[in-house]
C-alpha positions, 0 to 999 in steps of 0.5 A: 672837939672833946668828943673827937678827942675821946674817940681818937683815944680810944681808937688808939687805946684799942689798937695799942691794946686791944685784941680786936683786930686780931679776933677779926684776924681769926674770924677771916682766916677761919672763913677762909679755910672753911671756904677751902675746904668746901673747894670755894677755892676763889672766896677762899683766896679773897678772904685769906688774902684780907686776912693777911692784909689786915694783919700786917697792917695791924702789926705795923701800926702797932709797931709804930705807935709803940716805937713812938710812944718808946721816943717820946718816953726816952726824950722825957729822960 
């Protein structure tokens, strides 16, 4: 039970302060024009797509987990 504990920390550690998600951000879009570029219009698309996709989904979780660390720091005062 510790362990998983240890892990969820640090998943959340990671989210709430990490860059990796965004460096994977990067890494998609990049592939995605690179596709473009080499007129792979539809993979092109796919991975752009999933760029978009993981970036909203990251900027809200991080947005939720900081509005609810923000609560819970403003009901201790």
């Amino acid at each position: 039970m510790k362990n998983l504990k240890g892990v969820a920390f640090y998943i959340r550690k990671e989210i709430i302060e990490g860059d990796s998600p965004f460096l994977i951000f990067l890494v998609l879009i990049l592939i995605g024009y690179i596709l473009f570029f080499m007129s792979y219009n539809i993979l092109s698309n796919i991975f752009l797509t999933c760029s978009a996709i993981l970036g909203v989904a990251v900027a809200t979780i991080r947005i939720c987990i900081m509005t609810f660390i923000l609560l819970k720091t403003l009901c201790r005062l």
